[in-house]
GUDO-741321 format. One record per residue (C-alpha): residue in one letter; x, y, z. Coordinates in steps of 0.02 Angstrom, whole numbers. Example, Ala and Ser with C-alpha at 12.3 -4.5 7.8 and 13.67 -1.06 7.14 Angstrom:
2
<site><resn>A</resn><xx>615</xx><yy>-225</yy><zz>390</zz></site>
<site><resn>S</resn><xx>684</xx><yy>-53</yy><zz>357</zz></site>
***
This chain:
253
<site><resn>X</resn><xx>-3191</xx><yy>1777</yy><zz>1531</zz></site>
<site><resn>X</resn><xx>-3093</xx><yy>1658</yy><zz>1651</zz></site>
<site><resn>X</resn><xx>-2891</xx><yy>1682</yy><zz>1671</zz></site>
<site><resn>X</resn><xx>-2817</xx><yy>1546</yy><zz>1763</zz></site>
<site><resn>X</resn><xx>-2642</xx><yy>1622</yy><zz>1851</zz></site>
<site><resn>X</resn><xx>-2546</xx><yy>1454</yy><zz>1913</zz></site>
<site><resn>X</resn><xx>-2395</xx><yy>1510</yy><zz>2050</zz></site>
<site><resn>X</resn><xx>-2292</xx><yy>1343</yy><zz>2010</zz></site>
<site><resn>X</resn><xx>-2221</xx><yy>1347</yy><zz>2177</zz></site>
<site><resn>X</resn><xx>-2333</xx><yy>1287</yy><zz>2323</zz></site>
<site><resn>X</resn><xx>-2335</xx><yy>1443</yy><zz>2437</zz></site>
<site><resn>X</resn><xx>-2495</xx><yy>1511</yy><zz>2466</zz></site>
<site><resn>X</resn><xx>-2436</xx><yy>1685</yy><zz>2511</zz></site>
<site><resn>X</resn><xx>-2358</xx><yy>1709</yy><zz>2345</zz></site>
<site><resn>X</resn><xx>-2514</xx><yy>1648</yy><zz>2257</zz></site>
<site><resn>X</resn><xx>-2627</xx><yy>1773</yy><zz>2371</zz></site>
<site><resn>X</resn><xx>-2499</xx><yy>1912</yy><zz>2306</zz></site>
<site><resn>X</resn><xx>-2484</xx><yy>1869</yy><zz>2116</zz></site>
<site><resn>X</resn><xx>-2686</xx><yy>1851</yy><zz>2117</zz></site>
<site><resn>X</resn><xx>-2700</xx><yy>2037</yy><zz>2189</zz></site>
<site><resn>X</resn><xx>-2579</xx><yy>2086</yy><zz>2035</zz></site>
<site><resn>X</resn><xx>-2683</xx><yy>1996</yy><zz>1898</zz></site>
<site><resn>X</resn><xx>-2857</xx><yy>2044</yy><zz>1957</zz></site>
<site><resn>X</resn><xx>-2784</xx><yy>2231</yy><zz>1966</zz></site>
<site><resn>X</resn><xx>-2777</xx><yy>2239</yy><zz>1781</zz></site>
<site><resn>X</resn><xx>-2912</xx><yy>2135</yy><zz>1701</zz></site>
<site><resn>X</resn><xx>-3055</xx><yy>2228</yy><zz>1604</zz></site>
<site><resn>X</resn><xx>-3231</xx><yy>2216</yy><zz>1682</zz></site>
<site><resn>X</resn><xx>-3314</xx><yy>2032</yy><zz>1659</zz></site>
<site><resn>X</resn><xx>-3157</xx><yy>1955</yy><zz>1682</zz></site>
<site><resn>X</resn><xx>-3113</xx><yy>1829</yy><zz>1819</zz></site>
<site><resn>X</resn><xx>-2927</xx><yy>1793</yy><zz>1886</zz></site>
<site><resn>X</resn><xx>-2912</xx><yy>1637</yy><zz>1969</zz></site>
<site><resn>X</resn><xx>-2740</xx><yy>1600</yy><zz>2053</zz></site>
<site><resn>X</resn><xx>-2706</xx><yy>1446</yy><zz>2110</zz></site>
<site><resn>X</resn><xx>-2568</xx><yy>1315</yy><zz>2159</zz></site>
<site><resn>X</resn><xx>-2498</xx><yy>1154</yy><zz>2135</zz></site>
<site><resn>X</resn><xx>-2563</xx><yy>1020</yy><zz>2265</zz></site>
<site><resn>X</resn><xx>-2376</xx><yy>969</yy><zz>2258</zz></site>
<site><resn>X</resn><xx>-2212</xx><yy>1035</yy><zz>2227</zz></site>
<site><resn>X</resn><xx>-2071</xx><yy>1136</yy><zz>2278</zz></site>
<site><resn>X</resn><xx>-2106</xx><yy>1300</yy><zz>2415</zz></site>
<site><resn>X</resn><xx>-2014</xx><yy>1418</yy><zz>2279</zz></site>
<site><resn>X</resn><xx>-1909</xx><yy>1382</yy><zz>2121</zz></site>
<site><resn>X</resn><xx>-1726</xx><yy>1447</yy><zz>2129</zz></site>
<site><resn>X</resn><xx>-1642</xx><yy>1288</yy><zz>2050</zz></site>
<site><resn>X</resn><xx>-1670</xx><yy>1190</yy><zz>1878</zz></site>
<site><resn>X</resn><xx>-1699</xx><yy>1030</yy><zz>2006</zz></site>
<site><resn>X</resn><xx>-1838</xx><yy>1140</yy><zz>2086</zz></site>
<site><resn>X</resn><xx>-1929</xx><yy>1195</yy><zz>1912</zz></site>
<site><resn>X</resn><xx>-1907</xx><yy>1020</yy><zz>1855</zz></site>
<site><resn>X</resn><xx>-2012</xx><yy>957</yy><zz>1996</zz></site>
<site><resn>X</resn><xx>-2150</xx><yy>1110</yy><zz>1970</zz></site>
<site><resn>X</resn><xx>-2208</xx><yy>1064</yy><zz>1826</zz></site>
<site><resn>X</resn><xx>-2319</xx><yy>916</yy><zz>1862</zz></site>
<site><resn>X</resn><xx>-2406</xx><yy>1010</yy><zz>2020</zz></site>
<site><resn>X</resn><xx>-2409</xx><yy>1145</yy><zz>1849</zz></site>
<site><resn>X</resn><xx>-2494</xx><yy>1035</yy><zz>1739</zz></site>
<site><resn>X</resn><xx>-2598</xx><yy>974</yy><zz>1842</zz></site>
<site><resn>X</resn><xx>-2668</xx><yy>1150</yy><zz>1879</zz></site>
<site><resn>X</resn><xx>-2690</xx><yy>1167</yy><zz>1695</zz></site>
<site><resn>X</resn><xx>-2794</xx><yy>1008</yy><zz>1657</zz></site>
<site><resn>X</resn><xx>-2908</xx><yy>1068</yy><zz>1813</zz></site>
<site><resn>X</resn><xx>-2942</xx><yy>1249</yy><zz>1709</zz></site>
<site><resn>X</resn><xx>-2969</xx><yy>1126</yy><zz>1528</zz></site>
<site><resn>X</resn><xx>-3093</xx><yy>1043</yy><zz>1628</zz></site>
<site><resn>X</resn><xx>-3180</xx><yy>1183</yy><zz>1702</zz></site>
<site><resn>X</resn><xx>-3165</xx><yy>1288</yy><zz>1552</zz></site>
<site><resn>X</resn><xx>-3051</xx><yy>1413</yy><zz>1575</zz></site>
<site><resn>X</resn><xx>-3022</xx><yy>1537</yy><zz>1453</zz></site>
<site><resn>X</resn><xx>-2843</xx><yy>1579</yy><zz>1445</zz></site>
<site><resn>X</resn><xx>-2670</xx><yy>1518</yy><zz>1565</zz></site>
<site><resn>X</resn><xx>-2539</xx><yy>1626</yy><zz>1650</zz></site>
<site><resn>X</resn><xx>-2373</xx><yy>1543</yy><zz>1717</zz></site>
<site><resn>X</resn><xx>-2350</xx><yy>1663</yy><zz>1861</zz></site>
<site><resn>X</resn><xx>-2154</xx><yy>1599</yy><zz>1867</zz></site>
<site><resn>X</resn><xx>-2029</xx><yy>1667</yy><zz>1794</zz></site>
<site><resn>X</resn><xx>-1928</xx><yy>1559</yy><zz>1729</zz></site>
<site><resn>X</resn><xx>-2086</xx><yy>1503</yy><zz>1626</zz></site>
<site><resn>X</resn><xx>-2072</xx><yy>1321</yy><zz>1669</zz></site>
<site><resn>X</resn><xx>-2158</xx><yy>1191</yy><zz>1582</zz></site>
<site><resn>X</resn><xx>-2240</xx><yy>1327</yy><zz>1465</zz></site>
<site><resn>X</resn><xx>-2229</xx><yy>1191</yy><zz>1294</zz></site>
<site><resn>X</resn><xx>-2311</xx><yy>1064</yy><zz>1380</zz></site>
<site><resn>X</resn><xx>-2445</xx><yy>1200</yy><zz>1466</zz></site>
<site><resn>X</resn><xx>-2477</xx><yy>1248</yy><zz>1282</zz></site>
<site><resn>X</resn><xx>-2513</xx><yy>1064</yy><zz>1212</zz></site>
<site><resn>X</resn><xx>-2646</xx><yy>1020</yy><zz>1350</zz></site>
<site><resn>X</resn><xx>-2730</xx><yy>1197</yy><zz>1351</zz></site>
<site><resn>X</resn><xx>-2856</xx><yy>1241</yy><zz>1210</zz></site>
<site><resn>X</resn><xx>-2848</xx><yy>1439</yy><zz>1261</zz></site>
<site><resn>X</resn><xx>-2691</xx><yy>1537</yy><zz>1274</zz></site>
<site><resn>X</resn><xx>-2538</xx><yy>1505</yy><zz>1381</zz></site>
<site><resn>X</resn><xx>-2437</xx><yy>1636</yy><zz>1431</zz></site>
<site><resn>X</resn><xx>-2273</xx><yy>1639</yy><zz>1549</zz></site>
<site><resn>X</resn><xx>-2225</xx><yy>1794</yy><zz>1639</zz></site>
<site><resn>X</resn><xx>-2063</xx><yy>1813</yy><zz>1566</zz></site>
<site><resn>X</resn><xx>-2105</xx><yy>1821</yy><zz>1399</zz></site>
<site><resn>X</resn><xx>-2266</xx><yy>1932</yy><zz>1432</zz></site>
<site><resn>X</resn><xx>-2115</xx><yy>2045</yy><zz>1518</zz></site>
<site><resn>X</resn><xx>-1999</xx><yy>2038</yy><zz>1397</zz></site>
<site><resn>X</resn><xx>-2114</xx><yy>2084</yy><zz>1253</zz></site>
<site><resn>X</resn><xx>-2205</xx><yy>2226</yy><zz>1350</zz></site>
<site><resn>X</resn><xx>-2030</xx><yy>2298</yy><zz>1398</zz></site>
<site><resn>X</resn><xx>-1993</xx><yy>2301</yy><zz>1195</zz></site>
<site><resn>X</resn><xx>-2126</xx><yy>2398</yy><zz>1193</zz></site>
<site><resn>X</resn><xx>-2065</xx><yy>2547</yy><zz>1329</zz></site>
<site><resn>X</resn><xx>-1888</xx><yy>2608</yy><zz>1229</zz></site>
<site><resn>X</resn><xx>-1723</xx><yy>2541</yy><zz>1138</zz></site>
<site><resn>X</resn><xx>-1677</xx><yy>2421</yy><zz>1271</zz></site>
<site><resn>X</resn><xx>-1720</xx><yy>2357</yy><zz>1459</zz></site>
<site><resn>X</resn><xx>-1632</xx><yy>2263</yy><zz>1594</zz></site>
<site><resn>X</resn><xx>-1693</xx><yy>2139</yy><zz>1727</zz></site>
<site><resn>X</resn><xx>-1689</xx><yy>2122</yy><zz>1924</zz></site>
<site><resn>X</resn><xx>-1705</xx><yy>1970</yy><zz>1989</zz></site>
<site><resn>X</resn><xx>-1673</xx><yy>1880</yy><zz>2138</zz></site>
<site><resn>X</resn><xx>-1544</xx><yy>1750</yy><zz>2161</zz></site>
<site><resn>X</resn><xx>-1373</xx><yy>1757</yy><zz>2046</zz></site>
<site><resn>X</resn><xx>-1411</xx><yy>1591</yy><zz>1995</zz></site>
<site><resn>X</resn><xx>-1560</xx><yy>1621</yy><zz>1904</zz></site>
<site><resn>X</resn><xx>-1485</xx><yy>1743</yy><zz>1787</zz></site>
<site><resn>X</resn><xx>-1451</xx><yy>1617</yy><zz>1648</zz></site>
<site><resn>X</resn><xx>-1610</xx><yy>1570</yy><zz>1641</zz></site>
<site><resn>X</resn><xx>-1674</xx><yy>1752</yy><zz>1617</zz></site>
<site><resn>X</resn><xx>-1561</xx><yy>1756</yy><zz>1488</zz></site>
<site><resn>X</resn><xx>-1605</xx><yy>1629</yy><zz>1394</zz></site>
<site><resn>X</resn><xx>-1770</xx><yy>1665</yy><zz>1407</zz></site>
<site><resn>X</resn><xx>-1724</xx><yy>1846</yy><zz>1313</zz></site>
<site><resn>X</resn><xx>-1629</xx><yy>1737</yy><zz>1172</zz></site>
<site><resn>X</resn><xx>-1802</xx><yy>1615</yy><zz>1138</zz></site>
<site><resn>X</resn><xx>-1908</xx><yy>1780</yy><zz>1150</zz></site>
<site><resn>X</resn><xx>-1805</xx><yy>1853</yy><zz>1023</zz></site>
<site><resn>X</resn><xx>-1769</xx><yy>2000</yy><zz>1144</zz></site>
<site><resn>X</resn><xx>-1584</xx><yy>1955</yy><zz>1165</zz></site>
<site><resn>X</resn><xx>-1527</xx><yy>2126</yy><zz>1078</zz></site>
<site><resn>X</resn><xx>-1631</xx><yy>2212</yy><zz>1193</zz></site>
<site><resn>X</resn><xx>-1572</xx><yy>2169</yy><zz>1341</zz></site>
<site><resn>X</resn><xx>-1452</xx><yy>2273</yy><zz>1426</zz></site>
<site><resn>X</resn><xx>-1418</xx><yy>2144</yy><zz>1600</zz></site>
<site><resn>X</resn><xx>-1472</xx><yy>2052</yy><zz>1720</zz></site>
<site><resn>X</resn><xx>-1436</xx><yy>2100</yy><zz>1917</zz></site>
<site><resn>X</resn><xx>-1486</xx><yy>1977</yy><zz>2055</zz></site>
<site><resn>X</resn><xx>-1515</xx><yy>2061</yy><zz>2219</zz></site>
<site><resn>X</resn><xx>-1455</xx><yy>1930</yy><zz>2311</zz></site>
<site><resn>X</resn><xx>-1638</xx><yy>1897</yy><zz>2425</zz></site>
<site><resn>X</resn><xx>-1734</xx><yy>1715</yy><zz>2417</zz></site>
<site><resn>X</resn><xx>-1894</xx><yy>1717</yy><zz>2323</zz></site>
<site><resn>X</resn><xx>-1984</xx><yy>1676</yy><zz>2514</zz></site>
<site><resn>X</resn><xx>-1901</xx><yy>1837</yy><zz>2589</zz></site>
<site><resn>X</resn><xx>-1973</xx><yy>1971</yy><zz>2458</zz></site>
<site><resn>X</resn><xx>-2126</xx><yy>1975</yy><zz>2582</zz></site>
<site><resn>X</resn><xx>-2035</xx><yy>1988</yy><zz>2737</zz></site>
<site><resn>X</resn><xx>-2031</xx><yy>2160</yy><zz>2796</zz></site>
<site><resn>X</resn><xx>-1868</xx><yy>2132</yy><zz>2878</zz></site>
<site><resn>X</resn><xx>-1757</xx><yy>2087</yy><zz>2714</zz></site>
<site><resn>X</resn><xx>-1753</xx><yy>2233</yy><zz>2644</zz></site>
<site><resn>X</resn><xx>-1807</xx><yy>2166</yy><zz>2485</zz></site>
<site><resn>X</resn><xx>-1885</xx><yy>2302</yy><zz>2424</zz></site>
<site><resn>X</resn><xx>-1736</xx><yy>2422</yy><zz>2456</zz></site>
<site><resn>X</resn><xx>-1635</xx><yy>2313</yy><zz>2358</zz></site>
<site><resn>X</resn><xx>-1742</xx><yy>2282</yy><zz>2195</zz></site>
<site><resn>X</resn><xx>-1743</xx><yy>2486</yy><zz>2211</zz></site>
<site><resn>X</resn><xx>-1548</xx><yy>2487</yy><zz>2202</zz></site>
<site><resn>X</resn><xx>-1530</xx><yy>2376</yy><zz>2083</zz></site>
<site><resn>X</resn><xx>-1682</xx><yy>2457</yy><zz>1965</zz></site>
<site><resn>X</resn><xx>-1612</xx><yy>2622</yy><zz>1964</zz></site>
<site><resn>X</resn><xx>-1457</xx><yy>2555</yy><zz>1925</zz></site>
<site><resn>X</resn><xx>-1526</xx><yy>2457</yy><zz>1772</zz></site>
<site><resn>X</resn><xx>-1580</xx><yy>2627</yy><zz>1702</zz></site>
<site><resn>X</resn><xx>-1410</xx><yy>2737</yy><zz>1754</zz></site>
<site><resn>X</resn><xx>-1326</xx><yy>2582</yy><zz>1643</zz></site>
<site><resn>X</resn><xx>-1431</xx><yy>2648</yy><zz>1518</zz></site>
<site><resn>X</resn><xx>-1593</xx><yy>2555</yy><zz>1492</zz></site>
<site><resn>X</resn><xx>-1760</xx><yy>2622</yy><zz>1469</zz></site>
<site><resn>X</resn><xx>-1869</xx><yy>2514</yy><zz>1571</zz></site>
<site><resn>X</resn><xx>-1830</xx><yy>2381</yy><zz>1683</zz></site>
<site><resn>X</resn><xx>-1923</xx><yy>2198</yy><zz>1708</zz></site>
<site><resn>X</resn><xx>-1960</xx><yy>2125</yy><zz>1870</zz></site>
<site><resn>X</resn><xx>-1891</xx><yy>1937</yy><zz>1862</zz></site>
<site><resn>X</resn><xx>-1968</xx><yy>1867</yy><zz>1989</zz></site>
<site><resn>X</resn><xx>-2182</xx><yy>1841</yy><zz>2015</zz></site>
<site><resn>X</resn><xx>-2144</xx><yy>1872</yy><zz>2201</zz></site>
<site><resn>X</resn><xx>-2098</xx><yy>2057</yy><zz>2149</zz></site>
<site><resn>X</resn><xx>-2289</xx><yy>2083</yy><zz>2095</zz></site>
<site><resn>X</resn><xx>-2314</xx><yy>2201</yy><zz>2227</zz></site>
<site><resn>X</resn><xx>-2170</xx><yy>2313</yy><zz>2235</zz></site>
<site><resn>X</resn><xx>-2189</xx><yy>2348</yy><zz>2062</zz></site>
<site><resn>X</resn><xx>-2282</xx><yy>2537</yy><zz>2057</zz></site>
<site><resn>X</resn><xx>-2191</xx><yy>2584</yy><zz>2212</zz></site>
<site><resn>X</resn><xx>-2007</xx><yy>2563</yy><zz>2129</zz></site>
<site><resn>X</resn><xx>-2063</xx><yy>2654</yy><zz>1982</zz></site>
<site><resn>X</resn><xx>-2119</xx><yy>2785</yy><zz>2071</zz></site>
<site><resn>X</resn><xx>-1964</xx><yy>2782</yy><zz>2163</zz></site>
<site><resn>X</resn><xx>-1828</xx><yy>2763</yy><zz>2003</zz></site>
<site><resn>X</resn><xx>-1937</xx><yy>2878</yy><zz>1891</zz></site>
<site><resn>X</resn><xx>-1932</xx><yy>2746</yy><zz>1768</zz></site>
<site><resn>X</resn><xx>-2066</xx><yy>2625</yy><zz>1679</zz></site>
<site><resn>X</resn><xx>-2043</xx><yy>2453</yy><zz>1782</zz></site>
<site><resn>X</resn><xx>-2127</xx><yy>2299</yy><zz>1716</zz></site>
<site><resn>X</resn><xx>-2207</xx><yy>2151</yy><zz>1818</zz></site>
<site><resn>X</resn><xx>-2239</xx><yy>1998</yy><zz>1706</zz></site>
<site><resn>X</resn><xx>-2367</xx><yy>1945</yy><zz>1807</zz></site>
<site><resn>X</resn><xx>-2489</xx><yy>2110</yy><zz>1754</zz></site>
<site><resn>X</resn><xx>-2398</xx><yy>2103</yy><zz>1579</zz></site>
<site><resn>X</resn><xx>-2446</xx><yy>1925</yy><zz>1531</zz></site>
<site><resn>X</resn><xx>-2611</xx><yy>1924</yy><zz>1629</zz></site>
<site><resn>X</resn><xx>-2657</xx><yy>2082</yy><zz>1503</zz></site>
<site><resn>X</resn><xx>-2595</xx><yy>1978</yy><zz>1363</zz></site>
<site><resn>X</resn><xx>-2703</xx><yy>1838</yy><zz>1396</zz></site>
<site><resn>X</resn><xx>-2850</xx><yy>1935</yy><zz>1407</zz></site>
<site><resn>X</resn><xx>-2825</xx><yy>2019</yy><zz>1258</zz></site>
<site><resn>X</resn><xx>-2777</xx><yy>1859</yy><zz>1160</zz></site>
<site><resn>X</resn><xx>-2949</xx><yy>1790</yy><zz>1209</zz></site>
<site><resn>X</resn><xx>-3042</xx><yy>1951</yy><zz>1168</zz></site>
<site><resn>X</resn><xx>-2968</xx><yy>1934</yy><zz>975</zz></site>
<site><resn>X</resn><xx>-3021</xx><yy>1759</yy><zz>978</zz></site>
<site><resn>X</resn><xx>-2831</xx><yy>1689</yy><zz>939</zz></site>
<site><resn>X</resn><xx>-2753</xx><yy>1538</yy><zz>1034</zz></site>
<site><resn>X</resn><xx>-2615</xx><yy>1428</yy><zz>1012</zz></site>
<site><resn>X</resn><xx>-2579</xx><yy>1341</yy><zz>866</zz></site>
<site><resn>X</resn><xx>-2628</xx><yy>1162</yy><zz>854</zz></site>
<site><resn>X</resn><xx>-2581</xx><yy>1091</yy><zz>688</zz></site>
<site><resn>X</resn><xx>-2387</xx><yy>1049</yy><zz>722</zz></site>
<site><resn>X</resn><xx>-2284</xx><yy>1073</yy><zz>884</zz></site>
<site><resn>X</resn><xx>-2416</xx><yy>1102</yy><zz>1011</zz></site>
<site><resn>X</resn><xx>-2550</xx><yy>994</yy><zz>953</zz></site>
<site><resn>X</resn><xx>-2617</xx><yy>854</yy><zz>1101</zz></site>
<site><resn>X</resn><xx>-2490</xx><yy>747</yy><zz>1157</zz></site>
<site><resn>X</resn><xx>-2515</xx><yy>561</yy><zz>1096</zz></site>
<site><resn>X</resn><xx>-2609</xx><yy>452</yy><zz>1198</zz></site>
<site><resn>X</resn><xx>-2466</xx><yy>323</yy><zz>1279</zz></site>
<site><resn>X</resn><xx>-2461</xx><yy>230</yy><zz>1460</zz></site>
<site><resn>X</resn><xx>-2391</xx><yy>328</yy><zz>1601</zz></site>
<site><resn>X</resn><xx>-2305</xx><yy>227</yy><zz>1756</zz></site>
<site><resn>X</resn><xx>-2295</xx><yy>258</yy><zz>1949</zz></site>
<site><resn>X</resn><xx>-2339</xx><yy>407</yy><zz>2011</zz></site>
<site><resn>X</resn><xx>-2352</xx><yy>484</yy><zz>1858</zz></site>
<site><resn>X</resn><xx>-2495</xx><yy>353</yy><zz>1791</zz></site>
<site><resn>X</resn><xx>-2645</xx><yy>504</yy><zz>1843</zz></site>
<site><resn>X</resn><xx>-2532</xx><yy>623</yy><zz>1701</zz></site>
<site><resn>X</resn><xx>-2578</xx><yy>487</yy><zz>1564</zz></site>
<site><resn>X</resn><xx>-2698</xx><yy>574</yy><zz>1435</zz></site>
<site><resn>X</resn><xx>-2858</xx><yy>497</yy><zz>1352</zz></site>
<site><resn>X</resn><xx>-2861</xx><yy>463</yy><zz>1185</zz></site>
<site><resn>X</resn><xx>-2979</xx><yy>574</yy><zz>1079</zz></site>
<site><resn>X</resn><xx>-2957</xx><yy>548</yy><zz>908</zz></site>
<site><resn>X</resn><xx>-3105</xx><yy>507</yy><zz>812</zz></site>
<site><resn>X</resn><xx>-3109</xx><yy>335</yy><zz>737</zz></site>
<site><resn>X</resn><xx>-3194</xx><yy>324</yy><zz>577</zz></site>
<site><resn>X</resn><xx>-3278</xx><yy>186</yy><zz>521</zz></site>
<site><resn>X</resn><xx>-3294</xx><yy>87</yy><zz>353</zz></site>
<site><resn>X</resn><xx>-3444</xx><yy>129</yy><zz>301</zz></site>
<site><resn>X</resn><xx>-3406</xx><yy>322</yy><zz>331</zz></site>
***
C-alpha cells in the first residue's frame, strides 16, 4: 500500500518532519510518501495563504493518481482544498483535522485544541462544526508561535503547546488535538508531560487512510465528488484543465 502525505506549504523541513510522523504508524507493507507543492506559500496562517496552497496541493494529488497511489493525507490543518482533493483522487482523501477531530471523539466526552496563531482558531472551529464534533469541543488556545518557529529550538514552542495542553485538560477536556502538522513531533513528549492522551492529525489520519484502503472503501463517486467536468482552463492555470474521460457510445452499440 502507497499513502501519499502532501504538506501544502512549500517547506521542506516540515515535510521531512510530518513524513517521520506518518511512516511511524503505518502497518508493515505500507509506504508513506510526503511530498510538497512545487509552488506555493512557505506556511499557511491566512485564508489568502491556503487559497494559494491548493493548486501546488492538487497538483501533488494528480502526481499520486498517476503513479497509483493508494490513499491521500492533507498534512494541513486547516484541511485546504480537501473537496476538490476528493474529486480528482480515486483512493481516499483524508485531512488532518478531521482524522483529529474524529480520533479525539474517540478518547472521552470532549477535547480541546492547541494551535498556533490566534487567527487560525476560526478555522479550527469550523472545521469541528463540518465534522460534526462541534459539541465536543471544549476550545481552542493559540500559543501565539508561527508555524516556521515550532522547529526552532530557541522559541520555546514546545514549552508553550505544553502550557497550553495542560491547560486544555485542567478546563476540563479529556484529550487534546494538536492543530497544527508542524506539531507532529512534539506530540508523545507533551503527553507524557500533561499525563493526558494528545492527538496529532497527522498519525490520526495517516492511520485512517490505511485502514480505509485495507477495507477496500473510498470516496463516493456518484454525486458530489464525482470527476470534475471536462471545461477549458486559462493562464497559468491552463496545466489544471482535466481530460475528458467519459465513454462515448456509439450507434450501433
Amino acid at each position: 500500500m502507497r499513502i501519499r502525505v502532501v504538506n501544502p506549504n512549500t517547506t521542506a523541513s516540515m515535510t521531512a518532519a510530518i513524513g517521520r510522523a506518518a511512516a511511524a504508524v503505518v502497518g508493515t507493507g505500507t509506504v508513506v510518501e510526503a511530498v510538497q507543492p512545487t509552488m506555493g506559500p512557505a506556511s499557511i496562517e491566512s485564508h489568502y495563504e491556503e487559497a494559494l496552497a491548493v493548486p501546488g496541493l492538487l497538483e501533488q494529488v494528480a502526481v499520486g493518481e498517476r503513479d497509483g497511489v493508494d490513499a491521500i493525507v492533507v498534512a494541513c490543518f486547516g484541511d485546504p482544498g480537501i473537496d476538490a482533493a476528493r474529486e480528482l483522487a480515486s483512493g481516499p482523501v483524508i485531512g488532518i483535522a478531521e482524522g483529529a477531530y474524529r480520533t479525539a471523539a474517540l478518547l472521552g466526552r470532549r477535547f480541546g485544541v492547541v494551535t498556533t496563531l490566534r487567527r487560525t482558531t476560526g478555522r479550527a472551529r469550523e472545521l469541528a462544526e463540518r465534522y460534526g464534533c462541534s459539541s465536543l469541543l471544549t476550545e481552542v488556545r493559540a500559543c501565539e508561535v508561527p508555524v516556521l518557529r515550532l522547529d526552532d529550538p530557541t522559541s520555546g514552542a514546545r514549552d508553550l503547546v505544553v502550557a497550553e495542553c495542560r491547560q486544555v485538560i485542567a478546563n476540563g477536556a479529556d484529550a487534546v488535538v494538536l492543530g497544527c502538522a508542524g506539531m507532529a513531533d512534539f506530540c508523545a513528549a507533551v503527553s507524557d508531560e500533561i499525563g493526558a492522551p494528545v492527538v496529532d492529525g497527522v498519525s490520526a489520519a495517516t492511520l485512517l487512510a490505511e485502514s480505509l484502503v485495507r477495507l477496500g472503501l473510498t470516496t463516493g463517486k456518484h454525486g458530489e465528488y464525482a470527476a470534475p467536468p471536462p471545461k477549458p482552463f486559462t493562464g497559468m492555470l491552463a496545466p489544471f484543465a482535466l481530460p475528458d474521460t467519459r465513454v462515448t457510445m456509439g450507434a450501433g452499440a
